[in-house]
KOLKOLDO-828253 format. One record per atom (N, C-alpha, C): atom name; residue in one letter; residue number from 1; x, y, z. Coordinates in Angstrom, 3 decimals. Example, Ala and Ser with C-alpha at 12.3 -4.5 7.8 and 13.67 -1.06 7.14 Angstrom:
2
atomo / residuo / num / X / Y / Z
N / A / 1 / 13.190 / -5.690 / 7.800
CA / A / 1 / 12.300 / -4.500 / 7.800
C / A / 1 / 13.200 / -3.300 / 7.800
N / S / 2 / 12.850 / -2.250 / 7.080
CA / S / 2 / 13.670 / -1.060 / 7.140
C / S / 2 / 12.900 / 0.030 / 7.870
This chain:
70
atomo / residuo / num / X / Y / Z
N / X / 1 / 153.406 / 89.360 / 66.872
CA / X / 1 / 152.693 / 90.587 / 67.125
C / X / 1 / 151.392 / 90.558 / 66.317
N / X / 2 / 150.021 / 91.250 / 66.774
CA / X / 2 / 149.389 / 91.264 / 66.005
C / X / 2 / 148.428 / 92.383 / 66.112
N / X / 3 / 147.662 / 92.996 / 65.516
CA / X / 3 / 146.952 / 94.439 / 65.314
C / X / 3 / 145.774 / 94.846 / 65.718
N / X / 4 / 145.555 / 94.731 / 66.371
CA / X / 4 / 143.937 / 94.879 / 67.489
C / X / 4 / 143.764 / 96.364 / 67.399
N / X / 5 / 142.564 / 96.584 / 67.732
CA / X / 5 / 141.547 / 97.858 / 68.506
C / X / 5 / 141.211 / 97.987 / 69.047
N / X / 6 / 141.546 / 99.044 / 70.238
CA / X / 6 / 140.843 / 99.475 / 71.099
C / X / 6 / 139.101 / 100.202 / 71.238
N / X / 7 / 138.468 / 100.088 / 72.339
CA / X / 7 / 137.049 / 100.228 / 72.300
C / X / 7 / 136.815 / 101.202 / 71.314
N / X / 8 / 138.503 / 102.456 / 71.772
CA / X / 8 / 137.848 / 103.597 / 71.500
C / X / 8 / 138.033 / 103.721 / 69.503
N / X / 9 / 138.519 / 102.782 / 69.285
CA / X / 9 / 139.086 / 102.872 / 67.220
C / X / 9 / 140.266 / 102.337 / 66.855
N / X / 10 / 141.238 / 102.819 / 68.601
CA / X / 10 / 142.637 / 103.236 / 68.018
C / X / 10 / 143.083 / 102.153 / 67.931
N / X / 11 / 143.850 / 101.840 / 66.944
CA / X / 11 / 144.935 / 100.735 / 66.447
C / X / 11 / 145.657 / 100.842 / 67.268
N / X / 12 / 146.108 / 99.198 / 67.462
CA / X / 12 / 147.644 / 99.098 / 67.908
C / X / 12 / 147.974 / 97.779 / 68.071
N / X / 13 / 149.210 / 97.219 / 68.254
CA / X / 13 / 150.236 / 95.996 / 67.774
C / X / 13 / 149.929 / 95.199 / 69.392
N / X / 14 / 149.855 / 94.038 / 69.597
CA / X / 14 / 150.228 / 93.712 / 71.102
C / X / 14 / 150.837 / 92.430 / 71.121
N / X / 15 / 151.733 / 92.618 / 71.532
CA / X / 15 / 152.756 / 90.840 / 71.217
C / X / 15 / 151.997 / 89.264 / 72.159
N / X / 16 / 151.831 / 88.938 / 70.877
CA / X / 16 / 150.445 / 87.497 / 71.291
C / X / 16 / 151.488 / 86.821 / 72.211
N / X / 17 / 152.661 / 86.646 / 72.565
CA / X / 17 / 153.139 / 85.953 / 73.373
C / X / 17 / 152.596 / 86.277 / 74.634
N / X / 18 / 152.567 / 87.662 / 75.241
CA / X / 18 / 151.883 / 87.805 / 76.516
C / X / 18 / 150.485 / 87.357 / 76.878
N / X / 19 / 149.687 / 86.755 / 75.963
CA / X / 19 / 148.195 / 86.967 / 76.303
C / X / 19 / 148.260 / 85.448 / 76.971
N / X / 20 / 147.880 / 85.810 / 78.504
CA / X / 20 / 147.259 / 84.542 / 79.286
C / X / 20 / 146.086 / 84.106 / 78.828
N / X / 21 / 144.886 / 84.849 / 79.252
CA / X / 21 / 143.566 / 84.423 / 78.573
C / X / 21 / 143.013 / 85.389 / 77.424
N / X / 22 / 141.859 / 84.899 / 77.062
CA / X / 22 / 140.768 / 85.759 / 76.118
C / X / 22 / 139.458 / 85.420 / 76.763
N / X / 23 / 138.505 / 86.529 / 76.652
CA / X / 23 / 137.113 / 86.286 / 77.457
C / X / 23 / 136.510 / 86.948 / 76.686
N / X / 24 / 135.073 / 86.644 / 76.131
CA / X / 24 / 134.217 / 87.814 / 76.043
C / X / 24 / 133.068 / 87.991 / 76.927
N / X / 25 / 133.035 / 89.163 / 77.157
CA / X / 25 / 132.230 / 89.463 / 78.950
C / X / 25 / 131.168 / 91.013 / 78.733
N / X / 26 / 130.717 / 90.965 / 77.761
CA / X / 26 / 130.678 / 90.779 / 76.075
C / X / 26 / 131.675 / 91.608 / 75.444
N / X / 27 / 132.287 / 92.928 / 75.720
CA / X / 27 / 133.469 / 92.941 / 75.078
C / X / 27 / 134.779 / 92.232 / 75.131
N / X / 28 / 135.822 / 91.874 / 74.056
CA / X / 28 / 136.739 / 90.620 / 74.580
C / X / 28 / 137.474 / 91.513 / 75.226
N / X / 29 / 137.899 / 90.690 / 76.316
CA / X / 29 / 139.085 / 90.810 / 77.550
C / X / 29 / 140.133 / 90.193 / 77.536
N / X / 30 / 141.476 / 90.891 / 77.044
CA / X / 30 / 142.259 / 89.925 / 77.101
C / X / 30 / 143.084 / 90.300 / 78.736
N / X / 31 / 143.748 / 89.197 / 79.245
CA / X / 31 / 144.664 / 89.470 / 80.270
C / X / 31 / 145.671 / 88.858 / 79.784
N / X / 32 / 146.718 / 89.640 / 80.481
CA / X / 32 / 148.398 / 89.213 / 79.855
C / X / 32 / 149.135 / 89.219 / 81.073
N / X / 33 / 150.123 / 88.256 / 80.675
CA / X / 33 / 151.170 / 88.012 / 81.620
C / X / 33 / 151.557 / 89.396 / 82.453
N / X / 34 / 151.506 / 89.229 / 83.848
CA / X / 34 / 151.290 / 90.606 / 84.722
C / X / 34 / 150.606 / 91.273 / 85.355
N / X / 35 / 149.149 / 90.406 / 84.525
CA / X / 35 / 147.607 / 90.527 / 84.795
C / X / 35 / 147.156 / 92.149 / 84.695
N / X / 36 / 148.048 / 92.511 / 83.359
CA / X / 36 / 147.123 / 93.522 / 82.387
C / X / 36 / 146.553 / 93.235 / 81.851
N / X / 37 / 145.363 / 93.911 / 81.538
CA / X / 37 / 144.580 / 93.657 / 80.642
C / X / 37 / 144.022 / 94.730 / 79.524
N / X / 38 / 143.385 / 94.139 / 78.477
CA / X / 38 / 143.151 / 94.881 / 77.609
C / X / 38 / 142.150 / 94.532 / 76.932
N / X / 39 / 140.980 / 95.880 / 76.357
CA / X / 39 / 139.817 / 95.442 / 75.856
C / X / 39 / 139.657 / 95.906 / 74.873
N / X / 40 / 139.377 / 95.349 / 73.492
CA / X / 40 / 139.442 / 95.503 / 72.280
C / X / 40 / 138.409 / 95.111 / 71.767
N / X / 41 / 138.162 / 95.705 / 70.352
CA / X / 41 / 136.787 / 95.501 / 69.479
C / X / 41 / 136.447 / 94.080 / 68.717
N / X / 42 / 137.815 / 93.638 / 68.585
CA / X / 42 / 137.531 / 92.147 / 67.544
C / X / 42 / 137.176 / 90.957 / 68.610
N / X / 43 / 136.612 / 90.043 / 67.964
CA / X / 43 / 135.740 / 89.190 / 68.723
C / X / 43 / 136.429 / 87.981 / 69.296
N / X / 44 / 136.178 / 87.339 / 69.863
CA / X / 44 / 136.879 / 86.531 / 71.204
C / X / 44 / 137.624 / 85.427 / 69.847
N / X / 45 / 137.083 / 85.181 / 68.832
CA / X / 45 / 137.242 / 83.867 / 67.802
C / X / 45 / 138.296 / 84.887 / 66.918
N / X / 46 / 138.380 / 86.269 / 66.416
CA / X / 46 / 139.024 / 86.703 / 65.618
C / X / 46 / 139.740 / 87.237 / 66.207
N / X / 47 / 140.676 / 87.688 / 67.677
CA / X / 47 / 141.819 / 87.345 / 68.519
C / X / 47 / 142.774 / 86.005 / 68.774
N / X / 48 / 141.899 / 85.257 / 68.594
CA / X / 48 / 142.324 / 83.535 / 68.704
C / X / 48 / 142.802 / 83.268 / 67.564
N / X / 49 / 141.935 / 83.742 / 66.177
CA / X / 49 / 142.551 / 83.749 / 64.984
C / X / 49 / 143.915 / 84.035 / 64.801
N / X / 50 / 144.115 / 85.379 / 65.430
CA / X / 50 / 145.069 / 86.038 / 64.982
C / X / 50 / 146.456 / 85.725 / 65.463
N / X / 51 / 145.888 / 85.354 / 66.749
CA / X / 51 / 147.466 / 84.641 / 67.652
C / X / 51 / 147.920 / 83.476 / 66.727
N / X / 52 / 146.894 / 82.552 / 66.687
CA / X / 52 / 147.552 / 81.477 / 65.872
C / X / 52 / 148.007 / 81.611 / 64.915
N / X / 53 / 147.624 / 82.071 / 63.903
CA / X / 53 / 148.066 / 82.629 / 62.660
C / X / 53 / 149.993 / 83.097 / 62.974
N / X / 54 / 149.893 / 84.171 / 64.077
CA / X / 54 / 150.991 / 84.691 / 64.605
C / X / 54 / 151.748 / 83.462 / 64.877
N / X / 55 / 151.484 / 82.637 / 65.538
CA / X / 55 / 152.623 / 81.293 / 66.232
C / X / 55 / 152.739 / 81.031 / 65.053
N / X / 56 / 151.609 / 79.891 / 64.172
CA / X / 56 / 152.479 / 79.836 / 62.741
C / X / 56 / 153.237 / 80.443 / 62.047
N / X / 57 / 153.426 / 81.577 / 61.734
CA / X / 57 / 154.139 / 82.536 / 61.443
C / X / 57 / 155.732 / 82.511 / 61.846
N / X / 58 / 155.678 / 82.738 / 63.242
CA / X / 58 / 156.617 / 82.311 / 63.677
C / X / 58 / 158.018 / 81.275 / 63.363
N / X / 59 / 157.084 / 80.109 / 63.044
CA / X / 59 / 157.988 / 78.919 / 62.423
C / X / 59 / 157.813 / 78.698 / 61.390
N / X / 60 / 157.525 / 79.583 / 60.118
CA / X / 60 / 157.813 / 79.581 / 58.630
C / X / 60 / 158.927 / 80.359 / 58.382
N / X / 61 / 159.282 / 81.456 / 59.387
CA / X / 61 / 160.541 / 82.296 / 58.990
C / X / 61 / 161.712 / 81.425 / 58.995
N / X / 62 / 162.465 / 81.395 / 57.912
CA / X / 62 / 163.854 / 80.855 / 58.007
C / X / 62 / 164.878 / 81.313 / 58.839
N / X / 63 / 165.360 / 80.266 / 59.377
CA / X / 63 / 165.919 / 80.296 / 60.753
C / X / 63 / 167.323 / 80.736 / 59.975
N / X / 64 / 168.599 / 81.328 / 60.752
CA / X / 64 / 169.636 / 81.489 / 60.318
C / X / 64 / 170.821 / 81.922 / 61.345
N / X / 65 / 171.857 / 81.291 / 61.236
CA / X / 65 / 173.269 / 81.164 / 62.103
C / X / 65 / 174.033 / 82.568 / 61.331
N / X / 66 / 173.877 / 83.495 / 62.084
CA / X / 66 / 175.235 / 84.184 / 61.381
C / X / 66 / 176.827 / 83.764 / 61.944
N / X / 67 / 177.312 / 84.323 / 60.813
CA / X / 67 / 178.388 / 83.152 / 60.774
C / X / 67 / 179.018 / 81.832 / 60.965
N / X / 68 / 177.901 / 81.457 / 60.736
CA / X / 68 / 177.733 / 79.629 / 60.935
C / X / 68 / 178.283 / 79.286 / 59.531
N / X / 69 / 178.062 / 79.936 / 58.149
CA / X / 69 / 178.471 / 79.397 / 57.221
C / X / 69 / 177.014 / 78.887 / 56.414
N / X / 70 / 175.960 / 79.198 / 56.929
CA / X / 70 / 174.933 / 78.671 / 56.641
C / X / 70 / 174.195 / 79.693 / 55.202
């Protein structure tokens, strides 16, 4: 998940797994799986940032079996 803005200020979370593309057309455009889309204030390079950051993220959390014994 990660924390974007909308044109209009407002915060909010949008799970980087859905995002098909990123464009800037000059505000960035993202489209997501479903072919919603959404247009936000941070810039086409600091969306890209943020996803990746997010995937890494992803695979630093320690993985865990409940009741595996682990």
């Amino acid at each position: 998940m990660i924390k974007l803005t909308h044109l209009g200020g407002e915060e909010f979370i949008l799970n980087a797994d859905l995002i098909r593309y990123v464009e800037a057309r000059p505000d960035t455009f993202i489209t997501l799986a479903g072919d919603d889309h959404v247009v936000v204030e941070e810039s086409l390079d600091e969306v890209l940032r943020r996803a990746i950051d997010y995937q890494r993220s992803k695979h630093m959390i320690p993985m865990t079996c409940a009741g595996a014994g682990f």
